[in-house]
Each structure stands twice: as structure tokens, then as C-alpha cells.
C-alpha positions as CSV (number, residue, x, y, z in Angstrom):
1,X,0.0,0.0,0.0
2,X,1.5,3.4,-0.9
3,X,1.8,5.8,1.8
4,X,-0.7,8.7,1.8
5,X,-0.6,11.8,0.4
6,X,0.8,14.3,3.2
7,X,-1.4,17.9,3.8
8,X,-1.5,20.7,6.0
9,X,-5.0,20.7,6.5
10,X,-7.6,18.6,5.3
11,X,-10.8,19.6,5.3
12,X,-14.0,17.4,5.2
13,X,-17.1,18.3,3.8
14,X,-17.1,21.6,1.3
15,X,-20.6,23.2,2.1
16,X,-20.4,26.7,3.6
17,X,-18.4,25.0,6.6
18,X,-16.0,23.2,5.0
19,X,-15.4,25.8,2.2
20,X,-15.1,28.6,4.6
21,X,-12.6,26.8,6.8
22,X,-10.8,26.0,3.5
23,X,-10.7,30.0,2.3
24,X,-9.6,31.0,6.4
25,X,-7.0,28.3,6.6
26,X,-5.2,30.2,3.4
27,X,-6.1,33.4,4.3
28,X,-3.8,32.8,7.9
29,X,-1.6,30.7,5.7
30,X,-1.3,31.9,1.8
31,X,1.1,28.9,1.2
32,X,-0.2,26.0,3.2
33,X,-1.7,22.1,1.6
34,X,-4.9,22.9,1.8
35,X,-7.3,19.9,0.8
36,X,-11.1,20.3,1.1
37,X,-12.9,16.7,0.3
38,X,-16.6,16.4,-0.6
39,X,-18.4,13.4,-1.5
40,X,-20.5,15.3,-4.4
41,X,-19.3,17.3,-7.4
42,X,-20.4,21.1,-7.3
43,X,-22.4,22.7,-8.2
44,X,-25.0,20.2,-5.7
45,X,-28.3,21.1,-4.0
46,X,-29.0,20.5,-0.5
47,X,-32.2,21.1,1.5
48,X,-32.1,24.4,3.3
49,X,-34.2,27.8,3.5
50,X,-31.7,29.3,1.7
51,X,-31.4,32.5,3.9
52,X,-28.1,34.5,3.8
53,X,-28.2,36.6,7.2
54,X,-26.1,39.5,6.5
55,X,-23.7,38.4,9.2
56,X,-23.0,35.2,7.4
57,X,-21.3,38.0,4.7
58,X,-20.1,39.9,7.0
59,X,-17.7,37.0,8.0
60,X,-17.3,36.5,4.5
61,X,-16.0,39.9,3.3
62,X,-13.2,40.1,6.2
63,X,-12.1,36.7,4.1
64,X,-12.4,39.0,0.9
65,X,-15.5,37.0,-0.4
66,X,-17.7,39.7,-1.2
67,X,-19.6,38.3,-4.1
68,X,-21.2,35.4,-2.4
69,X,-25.0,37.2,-2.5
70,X,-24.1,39.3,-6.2
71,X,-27.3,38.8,-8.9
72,X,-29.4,38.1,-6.6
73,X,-32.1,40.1,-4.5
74,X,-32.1,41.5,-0.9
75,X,-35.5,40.7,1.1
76,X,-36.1,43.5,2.9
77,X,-39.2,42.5,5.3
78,X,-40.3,39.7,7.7
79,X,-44.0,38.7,8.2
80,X,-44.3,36.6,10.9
81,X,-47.4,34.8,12.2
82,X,-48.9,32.6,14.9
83,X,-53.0,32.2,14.7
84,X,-55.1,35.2,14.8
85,X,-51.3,37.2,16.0
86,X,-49.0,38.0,13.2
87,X,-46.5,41.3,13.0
88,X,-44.9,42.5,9.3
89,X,-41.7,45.3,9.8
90,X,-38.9,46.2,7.6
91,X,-35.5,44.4,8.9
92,X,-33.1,46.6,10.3
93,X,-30.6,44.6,8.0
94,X,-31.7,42.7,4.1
95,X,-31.4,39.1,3.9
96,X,-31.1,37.5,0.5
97,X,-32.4,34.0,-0.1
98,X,-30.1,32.6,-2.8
99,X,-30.2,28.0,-3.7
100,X,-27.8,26.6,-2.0
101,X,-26.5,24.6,-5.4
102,X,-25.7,28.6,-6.4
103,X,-24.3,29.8,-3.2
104,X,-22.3,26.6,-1.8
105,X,-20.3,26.7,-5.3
106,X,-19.7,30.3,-5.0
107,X,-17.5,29.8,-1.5
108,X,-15.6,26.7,-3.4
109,X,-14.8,28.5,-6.2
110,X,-13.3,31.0,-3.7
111,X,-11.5,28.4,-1.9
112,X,-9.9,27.0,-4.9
113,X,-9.2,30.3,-6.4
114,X,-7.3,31.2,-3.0
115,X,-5.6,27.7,-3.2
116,X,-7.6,24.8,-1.8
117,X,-7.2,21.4,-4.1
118,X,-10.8,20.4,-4.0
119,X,-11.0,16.0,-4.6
120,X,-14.1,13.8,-4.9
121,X,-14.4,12.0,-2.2
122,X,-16.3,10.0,0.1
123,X,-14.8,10.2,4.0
124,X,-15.3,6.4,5.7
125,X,-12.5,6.2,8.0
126,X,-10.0,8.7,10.4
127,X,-7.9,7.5,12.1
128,X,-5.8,9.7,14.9
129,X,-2.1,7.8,14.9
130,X,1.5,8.9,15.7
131,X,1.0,13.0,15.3
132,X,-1.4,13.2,12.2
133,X,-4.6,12.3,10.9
134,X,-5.3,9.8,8.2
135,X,-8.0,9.7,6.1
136,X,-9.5,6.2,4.4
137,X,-5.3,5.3,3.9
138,X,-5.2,8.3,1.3
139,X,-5.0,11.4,2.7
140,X,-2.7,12.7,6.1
141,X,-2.7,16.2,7.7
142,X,-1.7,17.2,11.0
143,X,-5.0,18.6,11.6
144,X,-8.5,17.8,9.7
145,X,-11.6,20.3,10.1
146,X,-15.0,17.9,10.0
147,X,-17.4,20.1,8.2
148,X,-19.3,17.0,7.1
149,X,-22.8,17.6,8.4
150,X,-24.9,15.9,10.8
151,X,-23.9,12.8,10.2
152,X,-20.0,13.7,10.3
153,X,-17.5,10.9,10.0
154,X,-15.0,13.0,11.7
155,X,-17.3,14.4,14.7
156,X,-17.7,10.1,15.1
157,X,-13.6,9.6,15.0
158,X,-13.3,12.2,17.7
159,X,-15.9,10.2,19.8
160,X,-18.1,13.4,20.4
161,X,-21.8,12.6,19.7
162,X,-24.8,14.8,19.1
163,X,-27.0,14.8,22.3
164,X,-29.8,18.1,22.0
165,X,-33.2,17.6,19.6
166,X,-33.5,17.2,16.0
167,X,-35.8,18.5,13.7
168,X,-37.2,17.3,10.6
169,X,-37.7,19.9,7.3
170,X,-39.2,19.4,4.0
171,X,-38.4,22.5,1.4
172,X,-38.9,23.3,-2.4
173,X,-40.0,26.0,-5.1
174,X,-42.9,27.6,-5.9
175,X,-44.0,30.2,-8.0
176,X,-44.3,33.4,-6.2
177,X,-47.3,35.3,-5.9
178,X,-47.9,38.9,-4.9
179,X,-48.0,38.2,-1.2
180,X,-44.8,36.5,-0.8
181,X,-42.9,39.1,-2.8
182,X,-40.1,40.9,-1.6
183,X,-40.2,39.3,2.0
184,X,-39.7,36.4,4.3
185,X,-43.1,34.8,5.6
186,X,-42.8,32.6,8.7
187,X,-45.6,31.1,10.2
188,X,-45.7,29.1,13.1
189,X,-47.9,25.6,12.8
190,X,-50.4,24.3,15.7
191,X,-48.3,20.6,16.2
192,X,-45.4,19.8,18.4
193,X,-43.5,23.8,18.8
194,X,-41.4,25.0,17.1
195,X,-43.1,24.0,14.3
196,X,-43.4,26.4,11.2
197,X,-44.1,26.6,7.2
198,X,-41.8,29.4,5.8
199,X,-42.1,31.2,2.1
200,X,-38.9,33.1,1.9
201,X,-39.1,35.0,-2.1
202,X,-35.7,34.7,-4.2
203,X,-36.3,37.9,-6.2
204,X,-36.5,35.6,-9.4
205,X,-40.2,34.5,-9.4
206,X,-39.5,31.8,-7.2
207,X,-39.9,31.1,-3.5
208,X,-38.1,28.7,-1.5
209,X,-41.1,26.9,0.3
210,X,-40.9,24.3,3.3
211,X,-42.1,23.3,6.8
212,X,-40.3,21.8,9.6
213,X,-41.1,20.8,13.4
214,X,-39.3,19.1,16.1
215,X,-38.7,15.1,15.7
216,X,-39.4,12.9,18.5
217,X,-40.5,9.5,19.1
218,X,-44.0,9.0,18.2
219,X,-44.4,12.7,16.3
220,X,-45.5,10.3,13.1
221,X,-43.3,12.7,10.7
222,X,-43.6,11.5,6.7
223,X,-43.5,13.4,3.7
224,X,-46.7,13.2,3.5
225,X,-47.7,15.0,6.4
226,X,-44.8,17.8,6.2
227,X,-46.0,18.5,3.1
228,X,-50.0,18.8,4.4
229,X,-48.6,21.1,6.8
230,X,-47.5,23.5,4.5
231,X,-50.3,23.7,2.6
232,X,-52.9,24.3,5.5
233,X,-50.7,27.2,7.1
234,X,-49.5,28.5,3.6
235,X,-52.1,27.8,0.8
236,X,-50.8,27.2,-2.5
237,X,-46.9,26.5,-1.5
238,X,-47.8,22.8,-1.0
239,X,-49.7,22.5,-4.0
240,X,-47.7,24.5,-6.7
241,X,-44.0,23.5,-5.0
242,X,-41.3,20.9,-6.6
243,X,-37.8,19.7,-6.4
244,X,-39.1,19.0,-2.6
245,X,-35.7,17.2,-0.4
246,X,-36.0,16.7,3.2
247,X,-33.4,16.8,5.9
248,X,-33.0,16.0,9.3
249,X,-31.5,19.2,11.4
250,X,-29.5,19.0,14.5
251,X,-30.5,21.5,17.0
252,X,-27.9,23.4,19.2
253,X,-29.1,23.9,23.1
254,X,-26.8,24.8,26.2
255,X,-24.7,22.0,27.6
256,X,-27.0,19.9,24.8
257,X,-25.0,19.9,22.0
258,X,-21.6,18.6,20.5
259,X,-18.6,18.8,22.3
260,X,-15.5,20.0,20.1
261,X,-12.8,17.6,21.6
262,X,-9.0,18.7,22.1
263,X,-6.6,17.4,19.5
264,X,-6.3,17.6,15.7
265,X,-9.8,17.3,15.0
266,X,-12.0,20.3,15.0
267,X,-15.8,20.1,14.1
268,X,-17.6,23.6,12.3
269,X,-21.5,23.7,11.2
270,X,-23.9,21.0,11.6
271,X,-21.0,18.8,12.3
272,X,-20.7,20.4,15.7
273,X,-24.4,20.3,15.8
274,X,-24.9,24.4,15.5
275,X,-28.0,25.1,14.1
276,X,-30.6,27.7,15.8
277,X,-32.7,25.7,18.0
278,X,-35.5,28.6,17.6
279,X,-35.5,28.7,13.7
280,X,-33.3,25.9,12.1
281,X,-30.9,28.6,10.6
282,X,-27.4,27.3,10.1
283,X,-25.6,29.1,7.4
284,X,-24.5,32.0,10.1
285,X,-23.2,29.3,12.4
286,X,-21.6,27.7,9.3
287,X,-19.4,30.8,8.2
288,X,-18.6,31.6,11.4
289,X,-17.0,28.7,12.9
290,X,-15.8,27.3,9.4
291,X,-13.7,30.7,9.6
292,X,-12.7,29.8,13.0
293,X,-11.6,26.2,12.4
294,X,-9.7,27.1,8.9
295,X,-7.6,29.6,10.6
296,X,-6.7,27.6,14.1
297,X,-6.4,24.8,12.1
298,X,-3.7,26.6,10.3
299,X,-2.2,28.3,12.8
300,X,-1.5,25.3,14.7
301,X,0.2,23.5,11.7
302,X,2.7,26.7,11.2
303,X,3.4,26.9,14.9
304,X,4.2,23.1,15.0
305,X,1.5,22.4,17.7
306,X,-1.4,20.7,15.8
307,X,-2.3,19.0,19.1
308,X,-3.5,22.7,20.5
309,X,-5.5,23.2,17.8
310,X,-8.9,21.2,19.9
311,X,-8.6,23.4,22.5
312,X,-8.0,26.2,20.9
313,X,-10.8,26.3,18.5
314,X,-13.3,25.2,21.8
315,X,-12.5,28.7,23.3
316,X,-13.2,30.6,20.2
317,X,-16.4,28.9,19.3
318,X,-17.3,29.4,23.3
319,X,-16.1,33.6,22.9
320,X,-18.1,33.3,20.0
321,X,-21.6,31.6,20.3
322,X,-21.3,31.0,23.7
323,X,-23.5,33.6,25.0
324,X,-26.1,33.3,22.2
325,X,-26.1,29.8,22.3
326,X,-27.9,30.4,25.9
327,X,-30.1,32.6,24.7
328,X,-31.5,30.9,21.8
329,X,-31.7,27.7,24.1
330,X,-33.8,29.6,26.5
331,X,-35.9,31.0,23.9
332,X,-36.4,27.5,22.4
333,X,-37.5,26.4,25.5
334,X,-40.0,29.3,26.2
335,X,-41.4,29.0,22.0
336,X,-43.1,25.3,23.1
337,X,-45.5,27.7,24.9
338,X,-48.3,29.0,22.3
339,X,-49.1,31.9,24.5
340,X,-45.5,33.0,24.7
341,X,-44.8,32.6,20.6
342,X,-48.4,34.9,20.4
343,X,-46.0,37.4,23.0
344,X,-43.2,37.6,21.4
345,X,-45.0,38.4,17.9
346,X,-47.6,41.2,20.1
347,X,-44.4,42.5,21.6
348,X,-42.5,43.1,18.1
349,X,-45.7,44.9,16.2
350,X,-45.7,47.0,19.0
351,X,-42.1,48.5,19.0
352,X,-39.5,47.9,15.7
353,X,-36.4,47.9,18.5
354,X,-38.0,44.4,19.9
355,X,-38.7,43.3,16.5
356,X,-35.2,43.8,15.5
357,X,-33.9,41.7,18.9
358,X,-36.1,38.8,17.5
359,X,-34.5,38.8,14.1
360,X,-31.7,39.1,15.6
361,X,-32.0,36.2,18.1
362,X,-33.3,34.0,15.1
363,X,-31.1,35.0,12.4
364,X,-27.7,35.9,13.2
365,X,-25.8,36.2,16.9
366,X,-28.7,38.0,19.3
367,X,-29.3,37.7,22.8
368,X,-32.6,38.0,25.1
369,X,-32.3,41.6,25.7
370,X,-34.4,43.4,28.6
371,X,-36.3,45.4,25.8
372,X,-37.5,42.2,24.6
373,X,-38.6,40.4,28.2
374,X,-40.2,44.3,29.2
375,X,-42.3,43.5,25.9
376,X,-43.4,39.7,26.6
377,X,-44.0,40.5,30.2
378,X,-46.2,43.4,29.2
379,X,-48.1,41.1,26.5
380,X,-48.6,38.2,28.9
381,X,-49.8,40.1,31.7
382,X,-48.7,40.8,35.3
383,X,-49.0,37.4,36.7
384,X,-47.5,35.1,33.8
385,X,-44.7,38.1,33.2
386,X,-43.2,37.5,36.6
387,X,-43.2,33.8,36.0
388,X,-41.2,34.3,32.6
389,X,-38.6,36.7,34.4
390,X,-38.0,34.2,36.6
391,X,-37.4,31.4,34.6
392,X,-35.1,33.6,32.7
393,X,-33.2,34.4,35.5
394,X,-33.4,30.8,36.7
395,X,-31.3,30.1,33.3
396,X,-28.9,33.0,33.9
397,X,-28.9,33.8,29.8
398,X,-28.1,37.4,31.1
399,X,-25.2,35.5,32.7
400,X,-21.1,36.2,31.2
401,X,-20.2,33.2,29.1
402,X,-17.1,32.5,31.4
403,X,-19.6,31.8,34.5
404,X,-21.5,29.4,32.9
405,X,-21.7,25.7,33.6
406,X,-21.0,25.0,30.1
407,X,-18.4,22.9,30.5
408,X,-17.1,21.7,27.6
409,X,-20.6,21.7,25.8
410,X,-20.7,24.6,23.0
């Protein structure tokens, strides 16, 4: 058997993860190996919502991607709905809803274009042996970045597991009529919460379409009925929708979800189980610790201490999401309550500061801020207010991320 090929990094997986840790690694490094494996040729779809918070491309530009969003049209409003209670407002910041099969290619064309070798591949086996990591026989790198998804091969060899809930999502296109144009439409379902159907408008006559809800033994969750769903709370997305794919999502929670272990191995997106417990957004979390885990991974390499590179990355990602991570936990927690989701939504058409907090808590890195439990306290009266303050104080998501029992949990 010939001896594998030798890398500096090798990264696993080239969605927005993997292809972000594959542009930071070269960015830190200009000169290092940089391999980025993917089990499918791009470009590739992939079930998603296909939102682009503007913080996702905020990472990106300080990586000097700052086409990732070009062609395609900012959203500018959210309409959000539970029951009889629903709130529209402008969003302090656009989104843009662009395919994933467009967007994903974008960020490897980057990462090739800065350096990366991007291979065909799919990852079986990795193995941790004498001061590097070897992939399937074939591949060898000091350090590997597992940006393979919820299912990662990698997040498996480093013997960290997923522990918080999953949710199950169905999405495809429909045509997009008048009242989806120009904005994202969320409205929240009447099963097992948080359960939504979303119509989130490209800008090119289409809308991304879909409906998701918690996953649980017993919840009965098919195809069939995902797709019922969508087409009671959103008339016509159901009915006129195609190229439908479903996926499984792995929800983050506080001291729930994947532990990033020390060593050589470093886990970024859904292999480190981030996705936004409160809305199934992932593409922020993507970016952001891809970019982490390509430039520690790096680092480590050119410093000669690969076997920091664990620990390292844990503290960033903590620094990081840490804090929010508590907060949207909470706020998970508190949307299983109907009369709290109808708050939330009475609390944001009131004032455009608390809407903002909740786009921001859903969408990108936002906290629970006292503006927004002043306006859920006020909508839920005197009695059940109190009773929410205290169960957020019981949770300490006010609380500085280094006091925080989080242990090792991100």
C-alpha cells in the first residue's frame, strides 16, 4: 500500500463549513496544503431555506469573499405569524435568499481560487495515529476540520456525539405570488413547537417553500404529512412546490450539544451540531465557525502544535456563540409555549427595536435583551410576566459566558 498523500490541513465536507474553513485556513496561511474533500461534485443542491443573514457575509467579506450574494435580490421585510397574532416590519438589515446549489459553489470556487485542491471524495474512515490524521489510507494532515454535516464521519472519530433535539424539514420551489414578494413569511404551525411553514421569495419568481417541526418518538413525521402542513398554514406552496428534499437538522441547546474535543480534529457547522434551535438557521453558524476552524487549524500546523488546535478552537467557538447559544436555548424552551410565541409576535408589532432583537435572536448572533422580556411581560400580563422573568433568571442567559456551567458543551 502506498503511503498517503501528506497535507496541511484537510478539510472534510465543502458546504459553507467546510469551504469557509478552506478559504480561512489560506487566508492565515497563503502557502499552506490545503485539501477540502466532498463526497459530491459542485455545483450540488441541498435542502435548506436558503437565507443568507447578512452576518454570514459579513464574516465572508473580512475573508475578501464579497460576491457570495451578487445577482441576486435583498429581502427587505419579515411577516411573521402565529394564529389570529402575526407582525410584518422592515428588517433593520436585508437578507437574500439565494439556492444553495448557487451559493455553496460560489464559497468553493473561492476556496480554490485562493488555493484549496478540491478532490471527490467520500470520508469512511479517520484515524488519529503517531502526530497526524489519516483519512480512508489516502489522505494525512496534522489537523482535519470535519465540516461533514450531521452525520460527520469525523465528529464520530473524535468520539463526540450529538446529544440536543433534532428536527425534521421538508423545502422546495414555488411560483411566487404577490403576497410573498419581496419578504420572508414565517408562520408558526399548531403541532409539536417550534413547528413552522416558511415562504422566503428569491427575487427571481420563485420562492423557497418548506415546513419543519421538532422530531421525536412518536411525532408520526412522513413526507406526506410535512407537506400537508404546509399547505394548510400557507395555501398554494404545498400545491404548486417541486424539487421538494428533506433533511434531518441537528439542534444546538446549552450543555446539549456537540462537544468540540482537544486534539487535531476540530468540528464547524452541523457537524458540531450548531444550528438555531428557535429557527433551524445554520448558514450563520456555518461561516462563522468554518472561519474559526480554517484559521486555528492553520495556525497550529505553522506553529508546530497541531495537538493545541482542539482546544483552541473550543474557546473561540465558546467567545463566540457561547452567549447566544444560551439565549436561543432559552428562547427555544420558552417558543413550546403558544401563549408565549403569540407574545413575542404582540411585543415586536408594537415597538421595531424588539422586532429587531427577535430577528436578531433567530437570524444571526442575538441575545434575550431586557427590551424584549419588558415586551413579553407586558403582552402576557402581570402574573405570567413574573413567571417568565423568573425562569429567565433561573437560566442565567443574562449570565457572562465564562460563568457558565457549560463545561465543555458549545
Amino acid at each position: 500500500m502506498s503511503a498517503p498523500e501528506q497535507w496541511d490541513v484537510v478539510v472534510v465536507g465543502a458546504g459553507p463549513a467546510g469551504a469557509t474553513a478552506a478559504i480561512a485556513a489560506l487566508r492565515a496561511t497563503p502557502h499552506a496544503r490545503v485539501l477540502l474533500l466532498d463526497r459530491d461534485d459542485f455545483p450540488r443542491d441541498k435542502c435548506c431555506g436558503d437565507g443568507i443573514a447578512p452576518h454570514a457575509l459579513d464574516v465572508l467579506a473580512r475573508l475578501g469573499v464579497h460576491d457570495a450574494v451578487e445577482g441576486w435580490e435583498p429581502v427587505l421585510r419579515l411577516d411573521l405569524s402565529h394564529g389570529a397574532s402575526s407582525v410584518e416590519g422592515r428588517l433593520d438589515r436585508p437578507v437574500w435568499v439565494v439556492p444553495r446549489a448557487v451559493f455553496d459553489a460560489g464559497l468553493v470556487r473561492h476556496a480554490v481560487s485562493a488555493g484549496a485542491v478540491l478532490a471527490r471524495h467520500r470520508v469512511r474512515d479517520v484515524v488519529v495515529a503517531d502526530g497526524r490524521v489519516v483519512i480512508d489510507g489516502r489522505f494525512a494532515a496534522p489537523v482535519v476540520v470535519g465540516a461533514d454535516g450531521a452525520r460527520s464521519v469525523v465528529r464520530a472519530a473524535a468520539g463526540s456525539r450529538l446529544a440536543g433535539r433534532r428536527a425534521l424539514a421538508i423545502r422546495g420551489y414555488a411560483p411566487t405570488p404577490s403576497a410573498w414578494r419581496g419578504r420572508q413569511l414565517i408562520r408558526y404551525g399548531e403541532r409539536r413547537q417550534p413547528s413552522y411553514a416558511w415562504a422566503f421569495d428569491r427575487g427571481d419568481g420563485l420562492s423557497n417553500v418548506g415546513y419543519g417541526e421538532l422530531d421525536a418518538p412518536g411525532a408520526g413525521l412522513s413526507r406526506t404529512l410535512l407537506l400537508d402542513e404546509l399547505e394548510r398554514i400557507i395555501p398554494g406552496a404545498g400545491a404548486t412546490g417541486s424539487d421538494w428534499r428533506a433533511h434531518h437538522l441537528p439542534l444546538s441547546g446549552w450543555g446539549r450539544g456537540s462537544s468540540q474535543p482537544s486534539g487535531p480534529l476540530l468540528l464547524a457547522g452541523d457537524a458540531a451540531g450548531l444550528v438555531n434551535p428557535l429557527t433551524g438557521e445554520g448558514i450563520y453558524y456555518a461561516v462563522a465557525t468554518g472561519a474559526v476552524a480554517g484559521r486555528v487549524a492553520a495556525e497550529s500546523v505553522r506553529v508546530g502544535r497541531p495537538d493545541r488546535a482542539g482546544a483552541q478552537h473550543r474557546a473561540e467557538l465558546r467567545s463566540l456563540l457561547g452567549r447566544h447559544m444560551r439565549h436561543t436555548w432559552a428562547a427555544a424552551r420558552l417558543s413550546r409555549h403558544p401563549a408565549v410565541v403569540e407574545a413575542g409576535i404582540g411585543a415586536a408589532a408594537g415597538h421595531q427595536r424588539v422586532f429587531d432583537d427577535l430577528v436578531e435572536l433567530g437570524l444571526g448572533d442575538g441575545r434575550i435583551t431586557p427590551r424584549l422580556v419588558r415586551g413579553l411581560g407586558r403582552q402576557l400580563g402581570p402574573r405570567l410576566g413574573q413567571g417568565l422573568v423568573h425562569h429567565l433568571g433561573a437560566s442565567r442567559v443574562g449570565a457572562a459566558p465564562e460563568t457558565a456551567t457549560m463545561n465543555r458543551e458549545i
